[in-house]
C-alpha positions as CSV (number, residue, x, y, z in Angstrom):
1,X,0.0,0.0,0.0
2,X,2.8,2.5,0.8
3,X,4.9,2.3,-2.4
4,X,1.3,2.9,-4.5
5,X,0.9,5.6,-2.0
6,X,3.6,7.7,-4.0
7,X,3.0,6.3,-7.5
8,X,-0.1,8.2,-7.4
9,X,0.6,11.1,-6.0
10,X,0.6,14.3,-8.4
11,X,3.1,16.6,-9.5
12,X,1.8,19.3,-7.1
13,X,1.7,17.1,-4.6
14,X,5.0,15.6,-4.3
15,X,6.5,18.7,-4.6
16,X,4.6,19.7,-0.8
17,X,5.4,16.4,0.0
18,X,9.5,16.9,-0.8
19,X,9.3,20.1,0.7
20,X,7.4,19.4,4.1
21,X,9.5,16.3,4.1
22,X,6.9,15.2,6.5
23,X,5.8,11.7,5.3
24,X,9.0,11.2,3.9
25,X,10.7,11.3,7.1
26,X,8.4,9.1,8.7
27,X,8.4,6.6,5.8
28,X,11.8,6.5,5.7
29,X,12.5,5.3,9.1
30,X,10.2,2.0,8.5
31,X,12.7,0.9,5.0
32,X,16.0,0.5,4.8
33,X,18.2,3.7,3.7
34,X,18.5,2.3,0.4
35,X,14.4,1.9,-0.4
36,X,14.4,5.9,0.8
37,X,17.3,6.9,-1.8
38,X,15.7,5.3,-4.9
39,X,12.6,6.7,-3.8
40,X,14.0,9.8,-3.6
41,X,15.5,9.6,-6.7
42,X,12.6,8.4,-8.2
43,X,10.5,11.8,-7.3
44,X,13.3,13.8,-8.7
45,X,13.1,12.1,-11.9
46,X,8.8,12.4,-12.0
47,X,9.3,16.1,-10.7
48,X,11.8,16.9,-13.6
């Protein structure tokens, strides 16, 4: 459920969500370091 969480989140909104680095944070903590760099990575890309 998480990971489909962020695949359909909009441009708008990852761009709060990056910034507020709210549920990132907390997400973060429950993966391994890893998960949380592709993912970051992975918003960078969809935000280009």
């Amino acid at each position: 459920m998480k990971n489909n969480k962020f695949e359909t989140l909009s441009k708008k909104e990852l761009l709060n969500t990056n910034g507020g680095g709210k549920v990132i944070g907390t997400d973060v903590g429950h993966y391994p370091r890893e998960w949380g760099k592709k993912l970051g990575q992975w918003i960078g890309s969809k935000i280009k």
